[in-house]
N, C-alpha and C positions, 0 to 999 in steps of 0.2 A: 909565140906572140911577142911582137915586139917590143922594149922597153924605151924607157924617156934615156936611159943610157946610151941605146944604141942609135936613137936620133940626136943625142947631142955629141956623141963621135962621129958618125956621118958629115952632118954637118958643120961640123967645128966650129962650133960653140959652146960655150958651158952649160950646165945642167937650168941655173938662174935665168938664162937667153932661154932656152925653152917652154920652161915655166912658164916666162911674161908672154911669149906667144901663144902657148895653150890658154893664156887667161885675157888674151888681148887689149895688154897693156903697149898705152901709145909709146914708149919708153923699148923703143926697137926697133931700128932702121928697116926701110921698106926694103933695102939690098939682103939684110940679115935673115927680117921675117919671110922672104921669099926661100932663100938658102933653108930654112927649118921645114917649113910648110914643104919643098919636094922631098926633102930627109925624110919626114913623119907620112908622103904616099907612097915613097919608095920601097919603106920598110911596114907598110899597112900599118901603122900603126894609128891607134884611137885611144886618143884620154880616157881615163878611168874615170867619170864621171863623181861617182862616189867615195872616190879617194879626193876628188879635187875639195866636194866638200868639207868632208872632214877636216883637210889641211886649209880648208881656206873660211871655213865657216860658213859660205856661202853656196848655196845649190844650184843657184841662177831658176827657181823654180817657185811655183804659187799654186799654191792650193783653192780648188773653188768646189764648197759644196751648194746643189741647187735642187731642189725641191723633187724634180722630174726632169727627166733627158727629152720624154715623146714633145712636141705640141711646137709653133713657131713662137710662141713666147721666151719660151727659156733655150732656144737656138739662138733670137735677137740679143739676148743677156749674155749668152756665151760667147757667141760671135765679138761681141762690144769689147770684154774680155780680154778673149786670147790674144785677135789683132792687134791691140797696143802694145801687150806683153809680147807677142812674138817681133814685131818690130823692133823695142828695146831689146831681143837676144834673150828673152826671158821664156820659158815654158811652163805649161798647167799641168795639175794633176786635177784628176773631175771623178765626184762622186756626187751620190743622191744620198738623199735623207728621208724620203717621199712624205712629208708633212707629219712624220708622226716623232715623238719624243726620243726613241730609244734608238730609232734608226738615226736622228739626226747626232746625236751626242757619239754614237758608235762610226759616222762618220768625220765628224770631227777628230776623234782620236787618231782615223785611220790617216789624216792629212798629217796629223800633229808627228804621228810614228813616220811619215814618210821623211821627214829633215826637209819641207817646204821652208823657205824662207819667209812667210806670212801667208794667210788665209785668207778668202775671199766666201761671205756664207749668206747666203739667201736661205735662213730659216725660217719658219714658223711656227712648229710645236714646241719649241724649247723657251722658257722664259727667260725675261730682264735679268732678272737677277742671277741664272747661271751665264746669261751671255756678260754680262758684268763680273762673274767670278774667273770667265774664261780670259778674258783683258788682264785681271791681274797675274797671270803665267806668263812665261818668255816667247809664248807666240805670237806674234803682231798679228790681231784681226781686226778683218772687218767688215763691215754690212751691207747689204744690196737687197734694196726694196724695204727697208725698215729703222725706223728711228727710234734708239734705245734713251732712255731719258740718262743725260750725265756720259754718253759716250759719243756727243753727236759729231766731234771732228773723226772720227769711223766710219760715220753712217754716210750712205747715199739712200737721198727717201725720195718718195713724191706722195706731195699733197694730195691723198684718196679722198678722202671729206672734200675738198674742193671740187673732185674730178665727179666724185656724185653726185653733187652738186650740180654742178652745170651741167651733166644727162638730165636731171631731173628739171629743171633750171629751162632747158633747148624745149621740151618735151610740152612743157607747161606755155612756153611763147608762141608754140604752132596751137596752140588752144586746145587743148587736152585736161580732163581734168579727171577722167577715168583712165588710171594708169596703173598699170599691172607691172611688179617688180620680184624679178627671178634673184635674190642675193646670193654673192658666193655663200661658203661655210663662216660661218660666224666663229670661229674658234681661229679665225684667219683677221690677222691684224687689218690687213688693204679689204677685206670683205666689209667688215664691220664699220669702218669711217668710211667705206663707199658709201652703204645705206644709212650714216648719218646723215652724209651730204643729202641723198634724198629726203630723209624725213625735214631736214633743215628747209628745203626749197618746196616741198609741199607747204609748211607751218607758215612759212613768209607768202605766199598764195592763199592762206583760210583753207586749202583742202584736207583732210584728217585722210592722217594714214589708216589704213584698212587692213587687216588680219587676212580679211580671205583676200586681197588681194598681194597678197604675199606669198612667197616661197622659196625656202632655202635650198640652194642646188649644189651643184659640186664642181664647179668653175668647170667643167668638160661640155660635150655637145649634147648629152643625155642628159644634164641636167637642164639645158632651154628649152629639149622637147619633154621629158619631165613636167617643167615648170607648166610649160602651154598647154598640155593636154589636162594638168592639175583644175586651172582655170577653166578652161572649156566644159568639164565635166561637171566643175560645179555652179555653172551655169551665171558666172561673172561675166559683168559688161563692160569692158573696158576698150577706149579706142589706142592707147599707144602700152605696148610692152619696154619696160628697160630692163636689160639684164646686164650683169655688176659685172662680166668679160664676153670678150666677139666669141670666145669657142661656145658659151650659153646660147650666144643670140644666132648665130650661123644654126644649131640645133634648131633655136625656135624657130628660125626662118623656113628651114628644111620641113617641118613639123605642118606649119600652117600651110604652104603650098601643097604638100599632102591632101591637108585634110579641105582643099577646096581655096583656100584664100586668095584672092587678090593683094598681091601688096606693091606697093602702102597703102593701098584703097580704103582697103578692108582694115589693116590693122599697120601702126606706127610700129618701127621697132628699132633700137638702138643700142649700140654696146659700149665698150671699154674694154681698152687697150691699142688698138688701130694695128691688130697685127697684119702681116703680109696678104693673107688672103681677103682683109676685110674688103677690099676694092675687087676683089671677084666674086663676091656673094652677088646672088639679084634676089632682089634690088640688091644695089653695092650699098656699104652699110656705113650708117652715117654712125659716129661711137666717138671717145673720147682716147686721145693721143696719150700715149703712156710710153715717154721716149727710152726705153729701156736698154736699147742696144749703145743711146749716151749715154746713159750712169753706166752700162757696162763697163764701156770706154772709162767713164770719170772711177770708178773704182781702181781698176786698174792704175792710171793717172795717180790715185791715194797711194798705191804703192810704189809705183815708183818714187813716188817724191819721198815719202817717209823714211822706206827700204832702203832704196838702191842708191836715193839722196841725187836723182835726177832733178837736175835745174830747168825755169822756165815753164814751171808746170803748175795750170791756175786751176785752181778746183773748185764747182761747185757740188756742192752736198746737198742741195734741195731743189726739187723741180717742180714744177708747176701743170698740170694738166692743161690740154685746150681741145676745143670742143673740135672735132672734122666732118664735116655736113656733105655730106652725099644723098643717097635717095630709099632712103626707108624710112624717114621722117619726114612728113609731110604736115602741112596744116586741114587743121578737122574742117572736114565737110558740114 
Protein backbone atom coordinates (compact mmCIF):
# COMPACT_ATOMS: atom_id res chain seq x y z
CA UNK A 1 0.00 0.00 0.00
CA UNK A 2 1.17 3.27 -0.79
CA UNK A 3 2.37 5.97 1.56
CA UNK A 4 1.96 9.84 1.89
CA UNK A 5 5.96 9.48 1.64
CA UNK A 6 5.86 7.97 -1.57
CA UNK A 7 3.38 10.57 -3.00
CA UNK A 8 5.31 13.33 -1.84
CA UNK A 9 8.71 11.95 -3.57
CA UNK A 10 6.83 11.26 -6.64
CA UNK A 11 5.57 14.39 -6.91
CA UNK A 12 8.15 16.67 -5.48
CA UNK A 13 6.86 18.20 -2.85
CA UNK A 14 7.10 17.94 0.81
CA UNK A 15 5.11 15.94 3.00
CA UNK A 16 3.22 19.62 4.32
CA UNK A 17 2.20 20.16 0.27
CA UNK A 18 0.34 16.87 0.58
CA UNK A 19 -1.17 17.15 3.65
CA UNK A 20 -2.89 20.48 2.53
CA UNK A 21 -4.19 18.67 -0.58
CA UNK A 22 -5.40 15.51 1.27
CA UNK A 23 -7.23 18.18 3.51
CA UNK A 24 -8.04 20.66 0.62
CA UNK A 25 -6.72 23.46 1.86
CA UNK A 26 -7.03 26.61 -0.62
CA UNK A 27 -3.29 27.29 0.21
CA UNK A 28 -1.79 25.11 -2.93
CA UNK A 29 -1.39 26.11 -6.40
CA UNK A 30 -3.75 24.62 -8.84
CA UNK A 31 -0.25 23.48 -10.95
CA UNK A 32 0.95 21.77 -7.43
CA UNK A 33 -2.33 20.29 -6.40
CA UNK A 34 -2.70 18.74 -9.81
CA UNK A 35 1.11 17.38 -9.80
CA UNK A 36 0.05 15.47 -6.11
CA UNK A 37 -3.43 14.45 -7.21
CA UNK A 38 -1.70 12.12 -10.33
CA UNK A 39 1.29 11.23 -7.64
CA UNK A 40 -1.63 9.84 -5.14
CA UNK A 41 -3.52 7.74 -8.57
CA UNK A 42 -0.33 6.78 -9.82
CA UNK A 43 0.70 5.18 -6.81
CA UNK A 44 -3.20 4.00 -5.74
CA UNK A 45 -3.03 5.61 -3.03
CA UNK A 46 -5.98 6.64 -0.42
CA UNK A 47 -5.87 8.73 2.69
CA UNK A 48 -6.21 7.04 5.92
CA UNK A 49 -9.36 8.44 6.88
CA UNK A 50 -9.02 7.68 10.45
CA UNK A 51 -5.64 8.78 10.85
CA UNK A 52 -6.64 12.03 9.22
CA UNK A 53 -8.94 12.41 12.19
CA UNK A 54 -6.96 11.87 14.88
CA UNK A 55 -4.33 14.25 13.52
CA UNK A 56 -6.70 16.74 12.72
CA UNK A 57 -9.45 16.40 15.21
CA UNK A 58 -11.72 16.56 12.72
CA UNK A 59 -13.75 13.38 10.82
CA UNK A 60 -15.55 15.53 8.16
CA UNK A 61 -18.55 13.30 9.57
CA UNK A 62 -22.20 13.60 11.46
CA UNK A 63 -23.86 11.49 13.09
CA UNK A 64 -27.84 11.18 12.82
CA UNK A 65 -29.81 8.97 14.87
CA UNK A 66 -33.72 8.66 13.65
CA UNK A 67 -36.48 6.80 15.08
CA UNK A 68 -37.06 4.32 11.96
CA UNK A 69 -35.16 3.79 8.43
CA UNK A 70 -38.83 2.11 6.82
CA UNK A 71 -41.71 4.90 5.92
CA UNK A 72 -41.23 8.22 3.52
CA UNK A 73 -41.19 10.33 6.40
CA UNK A 74 -37.80 9.67 7.80
CA UNK A 75 -36.45 9.18 4.08
CA UNK A 76 -37.80 13.07 3.62
CA UNK A 77 -35.66 13.96 7.04
CA UNK A 78 -32.80 12.08 5.78
CA UNK A 79 -32.82 13.06 2.46
CA UNK A 80 -32.85 17.02 3.92
CA UNK A 81 -29.79 15.84 5.76
CA UNK A 82 -27.27 14.19 4.03
CA UNK A 83 -27.83 16.52 0.80
CA UNK A 84 -26.51 19.65 2.54
CA UNK A 85 -23.83 17.76 4.38
CA UNK A 86 -22.75 15.93 1.26
CA UNK A 87 -22.60 19.16 -0.71
CA UNK A 88 -20.28 20.75 2.04
CA UNK A 89 -17.77 17.44 1.70
CA UNK A 90 -19.34 16.25 4.79
CA UNK A 91 -20.72 12.45 5.53
CA UNK A 92 -23.28 10.69 7.84
CA UNK A 93 -23.29 7.90 9.87
CA UNK A 94 -27.16 6.68 10.56
CA UNK A 95 -28.64 4.63 13.21
CA UNK A 96 -32.08 4.01 14.72
CA UNK A 97 -33.22 4.13 18.08
CA UNK A 98 -36.93 2.79 17.23
CA UNK A 99 -38.67 5.03 19.85
CA UNK A 100 -37.73 3.12 22.77
CA UNK A 101 -35.20 4.25 25.75
CA UNK A 102 -32.53 1.88 25.80
CA UNK A 103 -32.24 1.46 22.09
CA UNK A 104 -32.00 5.27 21.70
CA UNK A 105 -29.17 6.08 24.47
CA UNK A 106 -27.36 2.74 23.09
CA UNK A 107 -27.39 4.59 19.77
CA UNK A 108 -26.21 7.48 20.72
CA UNK A 109 -23.18 5.99 22.34
CA UNK A 110 -22.63 4.18 19.15
CA UNK A 111 -22.44 7.71 17.16
CA UNK A 112 -20.57 9.20 20.15
CA UNK A 113 -17.72 6.03 19.95
CA UNK A 114 -17.62 6.57 16.20
CA UNK A 115 -15.40 10.10 16.44
CA UNK A 116 -18.51 12.01 14.53
CA UNK A 117 -17.79 15.42 14.64
CA UNK A 118 -21.47 16.33 16.11
CA UNK A 119 -24.83 14.65 16.21
CA UNK A 120 -27.99 14.96 14.71
CA UNK A 121 -30.95 13.05 16.93
CA UNK A 122 -34.54 12.62 16.17
CA UNK A 123 -35.45 11.02 19.56
CA UNK A 124 -38.44 10.27 21.62
CA UNK A 125 -38.20 7.90 24.35
CA UNK A 126 -35.38 9.43 26.10
CA UNK A 127 -36.03 12.59 28.32
CA UNK A 128 -35.18 16.53 28.84
CA UNK A 129 -33.12 16.10 31.11
CA UNK A 130 -30.75 13.17 29.87
CA UNK A 131 -30.82 15.14 26.35
CA UNK A 132 -29.79 18.05 28.67
CA UNK A 133 -27.04 15.92 30.35
CA UNK A 134 -25.99 14.81 26.97
CA UNK A 135 -25.13 18.88 25.88
CA UNK A 136 -23.07 19.15 28.60
CA UNK A 137 -20.25 16.39 27.11
CA UNK A 138 -17.88 17.36 24.29
CA UNK A 139 -20.26 16.10 21.64
CA UNK A 140 -22.10 18.99 19.91
CA UNK A 141 -25.78 17.88 19.49
CA UNK A 142 -28.77 18.37 18.19
CA UNK A 143 -32.43 18.06 17.62
CA UNK A 144 -34.78 17.33 14.75
CA UNK A 145 -38.43 17.35 15.42
CA UNK A 146 -38.30 18.34 19.02
CA UNK A 147 -37.88 21.38 21.31
CA UNK A 148 -36.03 20.68 24.56
CA UNK A 149 -36.72 23.66 27.08
CA UNK A 150 -33.33 25.72 27.65
CA UNK A 151 -31.49 24.00 24.64
CA UNK A 152 -33.68 25.69 21.94
CA UNK A 153 -30.52 27.25 19.67
CA UNK A 154 -30.22 22.95 19.08
CA UNK A 155 -33.57 22.44 18.44
CA UNK A 156 -35.40 22.35 14.98
CA UNK A 157 -39.10 21.87 15.91
CA UNK A 158 -42.49 22.39 14.31
CA UNK A 159 -45.45 23.67 15.90
CA UNK A 160 -47.70 20.09 16.38
CA UNK A 161 -50.39 21.96 18.66
CA UNK A 162 -50.80 24.35 15.91
CA UNK A 163 -50.65 21.68 13.05
CA UNK A 164 -53.60 19.96 15.05
CA UNK A 165 -55.09 22.52 15.20
CA UNK A 166 -55.78 23.54 12.02
CA UNK A 167 -56.72 19.66 10.98
CA UNK A 168 -59.18 20.00 13.43
CA UNK A 169 -59.71 23.69 12.90
CA UNK A 170 -60.20 22.76 8.30
CA UNK A 171 -62.58 19.78 9.48
CA UNK A 172 -64.92 21.84 11.66
CA UNK A 173 -65.22 24.91 8.67
CA UNK A 174 -66.50 22.13 6.14
CA UNK A 175 -69.30 21.65 8.93
CA UNK A 176 -68.43 18.75 10.78
CA UNK A 177 -69.10 18.30 14.10
CA UNK A 178 -68.89 14.48 14.54
CA UNK A 179 -65.34 13.94 14.19
CA UNK A 180 -63.48 10.79 14.94
CA UNK A 181 -59.57 11.12 15.95
CA UNK A 182 -56.97 8.28 15.28
CA UNK A 183 -53.77 9.91 17.87
CA UNK A 184 -50.49 8.82 17.33
CA UNK A 185 -48.88 7.13 20.81
CA UNK A 186 -49.14 9.60 23.48
CA UNK A 187 -45.76 8.79 24.94
CA UNK A 188 -44.60 10.67 21.66
CA UNK A 189 -44.02 14.34 22.15
CA UNK A 190 -45.48 15.72 18.28
CA UNK A 191 -48.43 12.99 19.09
CA UNK A 192 -49.64 14.63 22.15
CA UNK A 193 -49.50 18.61 21.22
CA UNK A 194 -51.18 17.16 17.97
CA UNK A 195 -54.25 16.22 19.81
CA UNK A 196 -53.91 19.21 22.03
CA UNK A 197 -54.35 21.20 18.97
CA UNK A 198 -57.54 19.34 18.32
CA UNK A 199 -59.00 19.30 21.70
CA UNK A 200 -58.02 23.18 21.52
CA UNK A 201 -60.28 23.67 18.07
CA UNK A 202 -63.06 21.49 19.23
CA UNK A 203 -63.33 23.75 22.94
CA UNK A 204 -63.21 27.14 20.62
CA UNK A 205 -66.39 25.47 18.45
CA UNK A 206 -68.52 24.36 22.01
CA UNK A 207 -68.02 20.61 20.63
CA UNK A 208 -66.72 18.37 23.66
CA UNK A 209 -64.19 15.87 23.01
CA UNK A 210 -65.60 12.43 23.26
CA UNK A 211 -63.80 9.12 24.67
CA UNK A 212 -65.34 6.85 22.20
CA UNK A 213 -64.51 8.96 19.61
CA UNK A 214 -61.11 8.50 20.18
CA UNK A 215 -58.22 6.21 19.55
CA UNK A 216 -54.63 5.82 20.12
CA UNK A 217 -52.79 4.25 17.19
CA UNK A 218 -49.29 3.71 16.40
CA UNK A 219 -48.47 6.37 13.62
CA UNK A 220 -48.22 3.12 10.91
CA UNK A 221 -51.19 2.16 8.40
CA UNK A 222 -52.51 -0.43 10.93
CA UNK A 223 -53.10 1.88 13.29
CA UNK A 224 -55.97 4.03 10.77
CA UNK A 225 -57.40 0.87 9.89
CA UNK A 226 -57.27 -0.14 13.57
CA UNK A 227 -58.60 3.11 14.46
CA UNK A 228 -61.65 2.90 11.82
CA UNK A 229 -62.69 -0.52 12.30
CA UNK A 230 -62.48 0.42 16.49
CA UNK A 231 -65.13 3.05 15.58
CA UNK A 232 -67.22 1.29 13.16
CA UNK A 233 -67.75 -1.66 15.63
CA UNK A 234 -68.71 0.49 18.18
CA UNK A 235 -71.19 1.78 16.44
CA UNK A 236 -70.01 5.73 16.31
CA UNK A 237 -71.45 8.38 14.17
CA UNK A 238 -69.18 10.33 12.91
CA UNK A 239 -68.92 12.35 9.50
CA UNK A 240 -65.04 13.39 9.23
CA UNK A 241 -62.01 11.05 10.52
CA UNK A 242 -58.61 12.90 11.41
CA UNK A 243 -55.72 11.02 12.10
CA UNK A 244 -52.54 12.71 13.77
CA UNK A 245 -50.01 11.11 10.38
CA UNK A 246 -50.94 10.38 6.42
CA UNK A 247 -49.38 6.61 7.09
CA UNK A 248 -52.76 6.38 9.92
CA UNK A 249 -54.97 7.92 7.40
CA UNK A 250 -53.82 6.24 3.98
CA UNK A 251 -54.76 2.95 6.54
CA UNK A 252 -58.09 4.43 7.28
CA UNK A 253 -58.64 5.17 3.68
CA UNK A 254 -57.66 1.75 2.45
CA UNK A 255 -59.89 0.37 5.36
CA UNK A 256 -63.16 2.29 4.59
CA UNK A 257 -63.11 1.62 0.76
CA UNK A 258 -62.93 -1.99 1.97
CA UNK A 259 -65.48 -1.98 3.84
CA UNK A 260 -67.93 -0.29 1.17
CA UNK A 261 -67.32 3.48 1.65
CA UNK A 262 -67.63 6.11 -0.76
CA UNK A 263 -65.15 8.75 -0.11
CA UNK A 264 -65.48 11.71 0.87
CA UNK A 265 -69.10 10.95 0.49
CA UNK A 266 -69.46 8.80 2.91
CA UNK A 267 -66.73 9.85 5.27
CA UNK A 268 -64.12 13.22 5.65
CA UNK A 269 -60.80 12.22 6.13
CA UNK A 270 -57.55 14.02 6.73
CA UNK A 271 -53.97 13.64 7.86
CA UNK A 272 -50.51 15.11 8.87
CA UNK A 273 -47.45 15.29 7.47
CA UNK A 274 -48.03 15.79 3.46
CA UNK A 275 -45.70 12.99 2.91
CA UNK A 276 -44.84 11.95 -0.79
CA UNK A 277 -47.61 9.63 -1.30
CA UNK A 278 -50.36 11.75 0.12
CA UNK A 279 -51.17 13.17 -3.38
CA UNK A 280 -51.66 9.51 -4.58
CA UNK A 281 -54.04 8.30 -2.04
CA UNK A 282 -57.94 8.41 -3.61
CA UNK A 283 -59.28 10.46 -2.70
CA UNK A 284 -55.74 12.26 -2.65
CA UNK A 285 -55.46 13.43 0.80
CA UNK A 286 -56.01 16.67 2.07
CA UNK A 287 -53.47 16.71 5.66
CA UNK A 288 -51.22 19.09 7.19
CA UNK A 289 -47.60 20.10 5.69
CA UNK A 290 -44.88 18.95 8.04
CA UNK A 291 -41.75 20.34 6.04
CA UNK A 292 -39.44 17.92 7.39
CA UNK A 293 -36.95 17.42 4.56
CA UNK A 294 -36.40 21.58 5.38
CA UNK A 295 -35.55 21.19 8.96
CA UNK A 296 -33.59 18.39 7.62
CA UNK A 297 -31.73 20.63 5.40
CA UNK A 298 -31.98 23.46 8.38
CA UNK A 299 -30.38 20.95 10.85
CA UNK A 300 -27.66 20.10 8.99
CA UNK A 301 -27.25 24.18 8.11
CA UNK A 302 -27.00 24.13 12.56
CA UNK A 303 -24.05 22.26 11.90
CA UNK A 304 -22.31 23.44 9.59
CA UNK A 305 -22.45 26.91 10.94
CA UNK A 306 -21.68 25.86 14.61
CA UNK A 307 -19.06 22.88 13.53
CA UNK A 308 -17.35 23.45 10.58
CA UNK A 309 -18.04 27.55 11.15
CA UNK A 310 -19.46 27.83 7.60
CA UNK A 311 -20.41 31.36 6.65
CA UNK A 312 -23.70 32.90 5.28
CA UNK A 313 -25.85 30.28 6.79
CA UNK A 314 -29.27 31.62 8.22
CA UNK A 315 -31.11 29.38 10.44
CA UNK A 316 -34.47 28.78 11.29
CA UNK A 317 -35.34 26.55 14.29
CA UNK A 318 -38.97 26.69 14.35
CA UNK A 319 -41.70 25.94 11.70
CA UNK A 320 -44.98 26.48 11.28
CA UNK A 321 -47.43 24.00 10.01
CA UNK A 322 -50.04 24.77 7.03
CA UNK A 323 -53.04 23.17 6.11
CA UNK A 324 -52.93 21.29 2.04
CA UNK A 325 -56.51 20.82 0.92
CA UNK A 326 -56.91 18.23 -1.70
CA UNK A 327 -59.91 15.85 -1.72
CA UNK A 328 -60.93 13.76 1.21
CA UNK A 329 -62.32 16.65 2.85
CA UNK A 330 -65.18 17.88 1.73
CA UNK A 331 -68.12 20.00 3.21
CA UNK A 332 -71.11 17.98 5.07
CA UNK A 333 -73.94 17.12 3.25
Amino acid sequence: MATIYEVSKLAGVSLATVSRVINKNPRVSDKTRQKVLDAMAELGYRPNSIAQSLASNISNSVGILVSELHGPFFGQMMAGIESELRAAGKHVIITTGHSEEDKEKDGIEFLISRNCDAIILHVEAVSDAYLIDLCKGKMPVYFMSRLVEGLNDHCISLDNELGGYLATQSVIAQGHSTIAYIAGPQFKADAKDRLAGHKRALAESNIPFSDTLYFEGDFKETGGSDGLNHFLESKQEFSALICANDEMASGAITYARERGFSLPKDLSIIGFDNIIFARHTYPKLTTIDNPVNLMGTMAAKLVLKNIYKQKNMSITHSFEPTLITRDSLICKS
